[in-house]
C-alpha positions as CSV (number, residue, x, y, z in Angstrom):
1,X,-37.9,-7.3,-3.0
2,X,-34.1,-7.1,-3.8
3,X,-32.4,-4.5,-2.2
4,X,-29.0,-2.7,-3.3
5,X,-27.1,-4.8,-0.4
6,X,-28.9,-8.0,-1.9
7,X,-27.5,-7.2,-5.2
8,X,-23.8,-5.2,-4.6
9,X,-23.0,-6.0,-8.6
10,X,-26.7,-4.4,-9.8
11,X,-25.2,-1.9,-12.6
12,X,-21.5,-2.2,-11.6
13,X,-19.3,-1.4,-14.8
14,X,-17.0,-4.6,-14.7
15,X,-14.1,-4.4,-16.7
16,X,-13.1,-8.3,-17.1
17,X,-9.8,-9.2,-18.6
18,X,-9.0,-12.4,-20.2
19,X,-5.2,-13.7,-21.0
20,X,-3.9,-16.9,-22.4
21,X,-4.7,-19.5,-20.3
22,X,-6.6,-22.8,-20.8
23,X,-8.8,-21.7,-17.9
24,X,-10.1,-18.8,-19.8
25,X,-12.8,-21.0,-20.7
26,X,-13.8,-20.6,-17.2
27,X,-14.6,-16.8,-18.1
28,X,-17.8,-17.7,-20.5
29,X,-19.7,-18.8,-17.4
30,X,-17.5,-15.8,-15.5
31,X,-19.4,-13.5,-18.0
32,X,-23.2,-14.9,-17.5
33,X,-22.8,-15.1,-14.0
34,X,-21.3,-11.1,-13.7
35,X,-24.6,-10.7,-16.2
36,X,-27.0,-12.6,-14.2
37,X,-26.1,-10.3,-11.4
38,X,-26.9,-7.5,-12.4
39,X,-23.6,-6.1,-13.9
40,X,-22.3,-4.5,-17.3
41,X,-19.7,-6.7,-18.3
42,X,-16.6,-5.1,-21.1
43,X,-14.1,-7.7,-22.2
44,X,-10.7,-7.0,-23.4
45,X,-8.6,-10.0,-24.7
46,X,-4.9,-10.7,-25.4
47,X,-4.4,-11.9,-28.7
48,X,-3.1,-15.6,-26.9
49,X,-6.6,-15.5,-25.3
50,X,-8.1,-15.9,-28.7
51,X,-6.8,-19.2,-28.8
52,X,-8.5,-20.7,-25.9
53,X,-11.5,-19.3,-25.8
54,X,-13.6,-17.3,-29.1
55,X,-14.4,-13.5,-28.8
56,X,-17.3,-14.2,-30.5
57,X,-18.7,-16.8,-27.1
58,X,-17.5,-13.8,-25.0
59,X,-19.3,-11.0,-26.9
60,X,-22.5,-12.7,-27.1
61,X,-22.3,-13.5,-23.4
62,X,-21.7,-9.8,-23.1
63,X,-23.5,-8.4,-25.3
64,X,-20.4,-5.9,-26.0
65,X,-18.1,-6.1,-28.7
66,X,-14.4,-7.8,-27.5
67,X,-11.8,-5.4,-27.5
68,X,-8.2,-7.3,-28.4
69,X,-6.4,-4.4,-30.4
70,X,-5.7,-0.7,-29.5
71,X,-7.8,0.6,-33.1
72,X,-9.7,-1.7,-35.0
73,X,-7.5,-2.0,-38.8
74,X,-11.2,-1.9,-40.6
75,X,-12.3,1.2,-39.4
76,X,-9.3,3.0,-37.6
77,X,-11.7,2.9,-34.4
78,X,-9.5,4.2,-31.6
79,X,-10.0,1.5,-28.3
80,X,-9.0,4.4,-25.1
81,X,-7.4,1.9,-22.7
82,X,-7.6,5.4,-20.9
83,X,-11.6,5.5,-21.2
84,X,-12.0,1.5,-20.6
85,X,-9.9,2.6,-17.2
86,X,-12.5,5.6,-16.0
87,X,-15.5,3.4,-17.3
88,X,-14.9,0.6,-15.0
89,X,-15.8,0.0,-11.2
90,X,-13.4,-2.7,-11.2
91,X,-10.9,-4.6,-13.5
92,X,-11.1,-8.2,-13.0
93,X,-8.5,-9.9,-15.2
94,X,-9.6,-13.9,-14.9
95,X,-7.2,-16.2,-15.9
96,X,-4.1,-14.1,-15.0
97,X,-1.2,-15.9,-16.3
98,X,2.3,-15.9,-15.0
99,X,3.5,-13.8,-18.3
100,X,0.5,-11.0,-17.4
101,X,1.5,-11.2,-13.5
102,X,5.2,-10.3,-14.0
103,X,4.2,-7.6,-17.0
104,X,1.5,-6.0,-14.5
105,X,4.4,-5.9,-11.9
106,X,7.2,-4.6,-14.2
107,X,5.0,-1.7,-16.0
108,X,5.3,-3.4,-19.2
109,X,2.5,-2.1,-21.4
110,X,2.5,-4.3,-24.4
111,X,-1.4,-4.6,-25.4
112,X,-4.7,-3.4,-24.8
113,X,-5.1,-5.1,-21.8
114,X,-1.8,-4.0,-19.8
115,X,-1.9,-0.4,-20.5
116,X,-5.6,-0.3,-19.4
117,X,-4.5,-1.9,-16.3
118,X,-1.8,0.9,-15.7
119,X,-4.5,3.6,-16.9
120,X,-6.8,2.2,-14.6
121,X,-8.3,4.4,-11.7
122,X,-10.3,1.4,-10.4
123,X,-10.0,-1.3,-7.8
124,X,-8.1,-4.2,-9.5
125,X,-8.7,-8.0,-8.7
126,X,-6.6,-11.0,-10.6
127,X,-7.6,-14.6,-10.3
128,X,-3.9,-16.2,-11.3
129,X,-4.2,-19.7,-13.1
130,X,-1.4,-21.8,-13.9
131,X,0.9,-24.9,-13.3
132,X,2.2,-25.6,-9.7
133,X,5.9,-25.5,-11.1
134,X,5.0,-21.8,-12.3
135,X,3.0,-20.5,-9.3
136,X,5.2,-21.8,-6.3
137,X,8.6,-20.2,-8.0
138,X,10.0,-17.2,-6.4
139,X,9.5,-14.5,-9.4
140,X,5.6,-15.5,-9.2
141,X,5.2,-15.0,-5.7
142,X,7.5,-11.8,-5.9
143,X,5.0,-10.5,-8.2
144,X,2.2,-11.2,-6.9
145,X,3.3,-10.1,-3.2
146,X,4.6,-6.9,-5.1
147,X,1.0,-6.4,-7.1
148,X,-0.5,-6.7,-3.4
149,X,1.5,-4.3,-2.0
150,X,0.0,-1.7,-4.5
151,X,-3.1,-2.6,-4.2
152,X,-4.1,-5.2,-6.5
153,X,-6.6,-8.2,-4.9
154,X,-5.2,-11.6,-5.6
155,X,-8.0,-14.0,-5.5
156,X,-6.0,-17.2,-4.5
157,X,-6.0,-19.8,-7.0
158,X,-6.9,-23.6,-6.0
159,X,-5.2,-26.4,-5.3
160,X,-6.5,-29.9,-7.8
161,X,-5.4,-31.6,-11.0
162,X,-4.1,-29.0,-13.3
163,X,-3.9,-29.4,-16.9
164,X,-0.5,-30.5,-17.3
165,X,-2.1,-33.6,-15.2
166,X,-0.4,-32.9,-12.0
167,X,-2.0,-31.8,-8.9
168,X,-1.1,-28.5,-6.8
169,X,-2.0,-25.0,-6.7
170,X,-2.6,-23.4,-10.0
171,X,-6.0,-24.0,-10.9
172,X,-8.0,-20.6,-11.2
173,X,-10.6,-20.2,-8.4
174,X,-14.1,-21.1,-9.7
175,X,-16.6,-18.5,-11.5
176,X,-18.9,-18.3,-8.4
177,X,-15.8,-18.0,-6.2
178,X,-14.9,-15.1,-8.1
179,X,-18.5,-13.8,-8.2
180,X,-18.6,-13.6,-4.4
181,X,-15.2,-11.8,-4.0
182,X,-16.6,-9.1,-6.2
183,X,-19.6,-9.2,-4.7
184,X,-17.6,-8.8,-1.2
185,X,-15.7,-6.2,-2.5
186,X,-18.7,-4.1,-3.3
187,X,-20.8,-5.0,-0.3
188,X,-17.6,-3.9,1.9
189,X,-19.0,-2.0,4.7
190,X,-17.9,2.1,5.3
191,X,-14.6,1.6,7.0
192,X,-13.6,3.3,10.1
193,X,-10.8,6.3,8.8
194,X,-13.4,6.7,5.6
195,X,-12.9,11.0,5.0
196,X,-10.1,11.4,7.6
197,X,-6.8,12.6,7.2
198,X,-3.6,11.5,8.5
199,X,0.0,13.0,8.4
200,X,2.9,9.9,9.3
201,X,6.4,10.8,9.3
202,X,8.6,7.8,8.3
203,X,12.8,6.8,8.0
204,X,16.0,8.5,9.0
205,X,16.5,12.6,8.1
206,X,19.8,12.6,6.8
207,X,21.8,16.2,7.9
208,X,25.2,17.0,5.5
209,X,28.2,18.1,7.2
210,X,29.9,18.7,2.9
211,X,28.7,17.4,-0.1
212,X,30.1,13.9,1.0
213,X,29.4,13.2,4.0
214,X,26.0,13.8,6.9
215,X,24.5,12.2,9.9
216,X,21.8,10.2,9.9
217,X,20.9,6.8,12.1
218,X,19.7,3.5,11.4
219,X,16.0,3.6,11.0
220,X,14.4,2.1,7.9
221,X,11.2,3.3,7.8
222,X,9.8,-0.1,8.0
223,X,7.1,0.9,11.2
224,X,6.4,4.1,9.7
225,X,5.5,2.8,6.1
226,X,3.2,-0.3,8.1
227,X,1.1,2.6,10.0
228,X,0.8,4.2,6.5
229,X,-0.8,1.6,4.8
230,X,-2.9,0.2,7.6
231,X,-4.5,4.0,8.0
232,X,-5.0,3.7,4.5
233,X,-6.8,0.3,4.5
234,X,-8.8,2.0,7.3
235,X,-10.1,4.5,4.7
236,X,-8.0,6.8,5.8
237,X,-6.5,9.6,3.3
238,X,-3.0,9.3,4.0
239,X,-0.2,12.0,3.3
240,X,3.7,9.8,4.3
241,X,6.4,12.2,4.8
242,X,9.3,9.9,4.4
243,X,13.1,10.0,4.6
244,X,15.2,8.6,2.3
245,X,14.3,4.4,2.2
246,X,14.2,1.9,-0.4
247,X,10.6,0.4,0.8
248,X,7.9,1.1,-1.7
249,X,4.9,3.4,-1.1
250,X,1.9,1.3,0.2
251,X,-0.9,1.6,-2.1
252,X,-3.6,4.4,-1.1
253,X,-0.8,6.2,0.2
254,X,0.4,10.0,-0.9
255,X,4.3,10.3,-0.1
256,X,6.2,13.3,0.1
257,X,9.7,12.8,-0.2
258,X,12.2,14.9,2.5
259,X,16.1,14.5,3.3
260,X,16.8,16.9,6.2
261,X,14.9,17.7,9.4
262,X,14.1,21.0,8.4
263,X,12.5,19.7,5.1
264,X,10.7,17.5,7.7
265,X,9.8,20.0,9.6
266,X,8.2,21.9,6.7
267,X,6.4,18.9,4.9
268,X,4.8,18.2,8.2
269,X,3.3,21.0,9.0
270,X,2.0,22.2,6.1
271,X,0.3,18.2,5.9
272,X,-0.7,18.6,9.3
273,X,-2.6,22.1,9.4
274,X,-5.7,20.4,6.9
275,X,-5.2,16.4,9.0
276,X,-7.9,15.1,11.0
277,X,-4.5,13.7,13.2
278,X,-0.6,12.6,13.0
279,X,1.6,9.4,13.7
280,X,4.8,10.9,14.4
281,X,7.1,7.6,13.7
282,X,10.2,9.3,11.7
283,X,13.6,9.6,13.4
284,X,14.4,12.8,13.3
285,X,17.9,14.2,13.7
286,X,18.2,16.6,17.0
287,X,20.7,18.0,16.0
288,X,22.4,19.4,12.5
289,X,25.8,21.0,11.7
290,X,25.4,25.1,12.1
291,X,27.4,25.2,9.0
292,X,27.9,22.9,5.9
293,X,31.6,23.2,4.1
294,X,30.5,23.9,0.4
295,X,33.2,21.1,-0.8
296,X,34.7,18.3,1.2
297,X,36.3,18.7,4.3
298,X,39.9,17.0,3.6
299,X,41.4,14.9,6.4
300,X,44.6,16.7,8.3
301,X,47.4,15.9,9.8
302,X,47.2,18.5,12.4
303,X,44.4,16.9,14.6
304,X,40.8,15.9,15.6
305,X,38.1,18.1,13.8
306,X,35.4,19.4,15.5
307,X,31.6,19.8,13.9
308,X,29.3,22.7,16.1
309,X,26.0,21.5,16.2
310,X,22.8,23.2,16.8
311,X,19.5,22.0,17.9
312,X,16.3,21.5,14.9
313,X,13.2,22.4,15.0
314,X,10.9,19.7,16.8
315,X,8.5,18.5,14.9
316,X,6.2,16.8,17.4
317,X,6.4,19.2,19.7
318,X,5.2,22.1,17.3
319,X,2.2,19.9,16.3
320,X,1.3,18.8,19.4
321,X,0.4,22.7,20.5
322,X,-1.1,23.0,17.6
323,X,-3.6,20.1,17.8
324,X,-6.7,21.2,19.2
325,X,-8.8,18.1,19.6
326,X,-7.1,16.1,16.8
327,X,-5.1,12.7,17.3
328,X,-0.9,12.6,17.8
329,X,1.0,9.3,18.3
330,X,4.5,9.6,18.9
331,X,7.2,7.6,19.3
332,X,10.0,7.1,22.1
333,X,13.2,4.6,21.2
334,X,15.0,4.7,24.8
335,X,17.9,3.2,26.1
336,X,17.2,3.2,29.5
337,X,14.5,4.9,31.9
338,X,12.1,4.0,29.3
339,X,8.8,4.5,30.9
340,X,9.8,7.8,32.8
341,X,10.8,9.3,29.0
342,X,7.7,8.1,27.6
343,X,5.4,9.8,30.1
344,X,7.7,13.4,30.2
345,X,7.3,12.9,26.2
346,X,3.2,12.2,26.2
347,X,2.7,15.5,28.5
348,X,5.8,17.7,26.9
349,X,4.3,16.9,23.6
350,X,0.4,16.4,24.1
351,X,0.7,13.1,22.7
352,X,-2.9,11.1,22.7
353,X,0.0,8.2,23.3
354,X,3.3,7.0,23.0
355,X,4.6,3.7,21.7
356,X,7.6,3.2,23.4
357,X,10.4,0.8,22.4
358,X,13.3,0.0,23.6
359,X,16.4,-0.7,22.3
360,X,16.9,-3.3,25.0
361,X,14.3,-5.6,24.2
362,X,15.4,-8.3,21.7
363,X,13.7,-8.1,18.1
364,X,12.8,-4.4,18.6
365,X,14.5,-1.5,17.1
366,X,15.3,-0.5,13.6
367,X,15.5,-2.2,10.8
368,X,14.0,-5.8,11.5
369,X,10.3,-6.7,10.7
370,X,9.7,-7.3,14.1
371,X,8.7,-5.2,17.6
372,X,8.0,-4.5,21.1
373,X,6.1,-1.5,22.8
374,X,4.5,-0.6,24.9
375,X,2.0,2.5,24.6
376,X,1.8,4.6,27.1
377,X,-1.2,7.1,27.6
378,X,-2.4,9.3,30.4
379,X,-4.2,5.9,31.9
380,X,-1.5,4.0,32.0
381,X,0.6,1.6,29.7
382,X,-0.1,-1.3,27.7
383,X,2.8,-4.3,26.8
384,X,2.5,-5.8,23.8
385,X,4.3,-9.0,23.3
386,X,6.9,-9.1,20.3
387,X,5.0,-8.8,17.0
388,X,5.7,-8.2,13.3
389,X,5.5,-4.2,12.2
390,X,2.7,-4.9,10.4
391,X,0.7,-6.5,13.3
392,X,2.1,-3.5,15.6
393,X,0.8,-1.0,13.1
394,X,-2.5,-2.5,13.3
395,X,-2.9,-2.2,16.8
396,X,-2.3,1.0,16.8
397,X,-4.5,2.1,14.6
398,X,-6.8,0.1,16.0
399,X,-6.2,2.4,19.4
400,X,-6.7,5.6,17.0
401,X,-10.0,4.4,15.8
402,X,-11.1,4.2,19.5
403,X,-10.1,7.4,20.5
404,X,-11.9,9.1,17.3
405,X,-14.9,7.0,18.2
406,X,-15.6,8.3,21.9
């Protein structure tokens, strides 16, 4: 007998989108095959789509009336691209085109179809089909890099003869190809973070000395933002408290946004009293002027100017007393006695571990997508050869999931 892990799509709502491409006649045997599974299949068209393929094949396929316009003219019959969004399980839009992709990417909601994808509460897939001209230039692959980046699946397209008669990458990926993604999707086994809550701080605080001018440091934000998403992908419910950076928010991911080390400080904590653990990655200023001039300080002819600072509140430190039983990464940037700082910083701060850098190592440091550490714990230390961010962020969390798992 079937079981529910034999069948992952038995009763799924799937959502499926169709644009205009010529390989939307790829979605009739789409359709029966999403059927033939087991799932409820909707279909909403572009009015382009129309012209490839009939919404009369694809509602008798269905067995759903196609939904192309927002209200049906006949009957003023309202189509909710807002209800279409909370029925679905997933939104599979097979063939994407290159005019949808960019659209999808920008926000631009001009039909049915795009302002139930930005309505949509549901997992999103796109199976992208088009020329190899139009799918290897730059805006395509920005797009679609940015769509992952939030979240959306890209099923990859294929590489054969195309209908413009060349032969690259463009084609869309078969029907049962697609099937088995989905069915992948939903057969997806309960990942390691599922119902756990993490607090990671992220960026530079930035501390004003007058309206004009503050102190801040070079850090990007670019490790902090990695650990974010990869908790996320983990399963993990992720709050980011993040400094001022231009990178955008990975998808799953809850940021609260914070300039000084007091707003920090208090964003933090508050996060961190209801977390199930912390990654403490920001880089925090020590130090903030004990008073800031309430206009600009003008330059004078009489001398240096000297700025009193005084010490702010440490943020790691205050969790790490706090902690109980839950997880704390932090992070030491050093200069020099690297290993001695980390270990005074693990026990100072009750850190589970430290990833240390140093600013010595070449590719490390702020700003590039590269990095060295080392973690540190109270067992020893561990070298890691130079990595991307993204690849360092996994192995930490990696080292995270192990600790919760003992």
């Amino acid at each position: 007998m079937a079981t529910v892990q034999d069948r992952p799509l038995q009763g799924r709502h799937i959502l499926l989108g169709i644009t205009g491409s010529i390989a939307a006649y790829k979605a009739a045997m789409l359709c029966r095959l999403l059927k033939r599974e087991g799932a409820e299949v909707q279909v909403v068209m572009t009015q382009l789509a129309k012209q490839f393929i009939t919404p009369l094949t694809m509602a008798t396929l269905s067995r759903r009336p196609i939904l192309v316009e927002f209200f049906d003219p006949e009957n003023g019959q309202w189509n909710s691209h807002v209800s279409l969004g909370e029925w679905a399980d997933c939104y599979l839009i097979a063939p994407a085109t290159a005019n949808t992709l960019a659209k999808m990417a920008g926000g631009v909601a001009d039909n049915l179809l795009l302002t139930t994808y930005l309505s949509a509460r549901c997992p999103v897939m796109v199976a992208p089909a088009m020329d190899l001209d139009m799918y290897a230039h730059y805006t395509t692959q920005r797009n679609l890099e940015e769509l992952a980046q939030h979240g959306v699946a890209i099923i990859e397209p294929n590489s054969g003869e195309l209908a413009s008669g060349l032969e690259g990458k463009g084609r869309m990926a078969e029907p049962e190809e697609i099937v088995e993604a989905l069915k992948a999707h939903f057969s997806e086994k309960k990942k390691p973070l599922t119902d756990r809550h993490f607090v990671v701080t992220a960026g530079a605080t930035i501390e004003p000395i007058d309206p004009v001018r503050y102190i801040t440091n070079h850090s990007s934000g670019k490790m902090g933002y990695a650990i974010a998403g990869e908790l996320a992908r983990a399963g993990a419910r992720v709050t980011l408290v993040s400094g001022r950076t231009e990178l955008p928010v990975p998808a799953g991911v809850e940021r609260v946004d914070v300039l000084t080390a007091e707003e920090m400080y208090e964003a933090t904590t508050k996060a961190f009293a209801e977390a199930d653990g912390g990654v403490m990655c920001a880089a925090v200023a020590d130090y903030t002027p004990r008073e800031v001039a309430a206009s600009k300080i003008k330059k004078s002819d009489e001398g240096d100017l000297t700025l009193t600072l005084r010490r702010t509140k440490d943020i790691a430190a205050t969790l790490g007393a706090e902690k109980g039983g839950r997880v704390l990464v932090g992070f030491a940037l050093e200069t020099d006695n690297e290993q001695a700082h980390a270990e005074e910083k693990l026990a100072k701060k009750h850190f589970d571990f430290v990833v240390l850098n140093s600013l010595r190592d070449a590719g490390a440091g702020f700003r590039g997508d590269t990095n060295k550490v080392t973690f540190v714990d109270a067992a020893g230390s561990e070298e890691l050869p130079l990595l991307s961010k993204q690849e360092v962020a996994v192995r930490i969390v990696e080292r995270i999931v192990k600790i919760l798992s003992k």
